[in-house]
N, C-alpha and C positions, 0 to 999 in steps of 0.2 A: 330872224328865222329861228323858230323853235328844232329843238336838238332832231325831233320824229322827221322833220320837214326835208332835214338837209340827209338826214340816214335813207329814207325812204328814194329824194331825189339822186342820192349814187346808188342803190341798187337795186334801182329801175330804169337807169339810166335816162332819170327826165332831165328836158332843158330849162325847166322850171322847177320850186318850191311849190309844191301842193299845200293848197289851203287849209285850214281846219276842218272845213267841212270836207273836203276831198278827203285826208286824213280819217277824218271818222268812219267815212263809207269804204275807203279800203279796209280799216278796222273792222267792219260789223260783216263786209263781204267774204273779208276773210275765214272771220270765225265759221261763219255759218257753210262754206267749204269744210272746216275742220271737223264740224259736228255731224259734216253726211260721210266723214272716215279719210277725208282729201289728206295728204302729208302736209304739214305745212310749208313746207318749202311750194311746193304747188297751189297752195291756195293761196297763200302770198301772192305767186305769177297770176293766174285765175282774177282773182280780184282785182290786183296793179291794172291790168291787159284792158279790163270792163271800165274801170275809172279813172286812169291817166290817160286823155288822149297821145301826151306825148310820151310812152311809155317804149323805153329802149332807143331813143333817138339820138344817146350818146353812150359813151364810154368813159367809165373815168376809172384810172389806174386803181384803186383803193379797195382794201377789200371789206365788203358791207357785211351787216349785221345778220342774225339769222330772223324768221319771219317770227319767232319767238321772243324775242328783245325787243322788235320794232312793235310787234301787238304790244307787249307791256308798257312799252315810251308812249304809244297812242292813248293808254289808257291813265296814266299816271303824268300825263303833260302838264 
């Protein structure tokens, strides 16, 4: 499991590792939120919401990255 895969799965609280390609499309969703003025903490949610079906299905004690770190781990994988 790539480092984006397990960040992304605590704070979104999936029951699953999201794939590469799931990974990219939250990436490319995101940004494209960012670039219509979206905060990124919201376009993060925004896009997770659109492409994790299991998106918040859990909780896990830890506290996650910000939507800024994880775009860059997406893109530097």
């Amino acid at each position: 499991m790539s480092v984006i895969a397990h960040s992304l799965k605590i704070k979104y609280g999936l029951l699953n590792s999201p794939s590469e390609e799931k990974i990219k499309l939250w990436a490319e969703k995101s940004e494209a939120y960012i670039s219509k003025g979206v905060t990124a903490e919201e376009a993060g949610n925004k896009a997770a919401k659109e492409v994790f079906s299991d998106y918040k299905k859990m909780f896990y004690a830890a506290q996650a990255d910000t939507i800024l770190v994880l775009l860059n781990q997406a893109k530097n994988k």
